[in-house]
C-alpha positions, 0 to 999 in steps of 0.5 A: 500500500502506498502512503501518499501523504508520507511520500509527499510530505518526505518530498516536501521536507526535502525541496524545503531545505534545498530551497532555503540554501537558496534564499528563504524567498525560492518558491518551488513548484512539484509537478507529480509525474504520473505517467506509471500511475494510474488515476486512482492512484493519482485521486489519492495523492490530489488528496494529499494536497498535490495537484500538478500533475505531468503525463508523457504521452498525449493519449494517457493526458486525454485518458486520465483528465477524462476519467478524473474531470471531477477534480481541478487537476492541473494538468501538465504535458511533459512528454516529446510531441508528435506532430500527428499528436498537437491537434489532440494536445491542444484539444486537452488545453494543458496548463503547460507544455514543458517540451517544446524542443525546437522551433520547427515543432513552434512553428507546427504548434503555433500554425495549429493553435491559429486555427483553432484560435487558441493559445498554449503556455509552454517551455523550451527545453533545452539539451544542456548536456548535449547528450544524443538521447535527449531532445532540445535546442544546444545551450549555445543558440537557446536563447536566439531560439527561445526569443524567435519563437516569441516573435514568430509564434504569437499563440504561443506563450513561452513562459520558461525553460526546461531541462533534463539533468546529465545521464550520469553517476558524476554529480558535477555533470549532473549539476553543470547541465543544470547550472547551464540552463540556470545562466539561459533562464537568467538571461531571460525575462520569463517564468519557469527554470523546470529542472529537477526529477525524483533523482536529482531535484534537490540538487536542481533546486539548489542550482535555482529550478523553481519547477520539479518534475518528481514521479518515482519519489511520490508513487513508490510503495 
């Protein structure tokens, strides 16, 4: 059985003193990534207190919003996006989109949005790691990327950027990638740093990622 408000609450306490090694004034956002649960799973943990939620695959958002559209879940998409996808997507009206990884896919998404005049808040992701399994623009061109899509691409709102810590055991890999997309964000008049996942959001969160994504750490038995 798992113990939701346990999970959550051991979570909480955690981000609580990574955040002040940054300043007492860091708000920290969790966005429960619930792509492994099932939705009455993710019933118990909304009564926990936690209401963001993140799904990797548009399909599994549409399912599990319909099936919980009783609760004022804050629903996140968190996953790569499939052109034959964004239709779908949009329809879903997402809170944020936080894998936006080029400005092809912008391009797509916007011209989409015209026509179905809507308008989605969504975050760059950036490869700071530069690592071929990840998608995302190159830290170098991330901020001329990031300021042509705000000109170009007038239904979008970008409203930050994102990043997935460095595949590794080396801690210092891990919090250079975070530390580079941190220098991006800073130059940027924008919301959200999301960095952050069950293994390393502590460590995020102390490099400045105001947006974690944390899956594992609040669904574990």
């Amino acid at each position: 059985m798992i113990n939701f408000s346990e999970n959550l609450h051991s979570v909480i306490e955690k981000i609580e003193k990574a955040r002040l090694k940054v300043n007492a004034h860091h708000i920290v956002k969790i966005i429960a990534v619930s792509k492994y649960s099932n939705s009455g799973d993710i019933e118990k943990l909304y009564f926990s207190g936690q209401r963001g939620y993140g799904e990797n695959r548009v399909q599994d958002l549409k399912a599990k919003s319909k099936e919980l559209n009783e609760l004022p879940i804050e629903w996140h998409f968190i996953g790569r996006l499939q052109k034959n996808k964004i239709n779908h997507l949009i329809e879903l009206e997402p809170f944020l989109m936080h894998s936006l990884d080029s400005f092809e896919l912008a391009k797509d998404l916007d011209s989409r949005l015209k026509v179905k005049d809507k308008k989605m808040d969504c975050l760059l992701q950036i490869n700071s790691a530069k690592e071929e399994s990840k998608a995302g623009v190159v830290p170098e061109v991330a901020i001329e990327e990031f300021n042509k899509i705000k000109e170009s691409c007038s239904s979008i709102n970008l409203t930050g950027v994102m990043t997935i810590g460095a595949n590794s055991e080396d801690r210092d890999k891990i919090k250079n990638s975070f530390e580079v997309t941190k220098a991006i964000f800073d130059k940027l008049d924008t919301k959200y740093c999301s960095m952050g996942m069950s293994s390393d959001y502590e460590l995020a969160i102390e490099c400045g990622s105001n947006l974690v994504r944390i899956g594992g750490a609040l669904f574990k038995q």
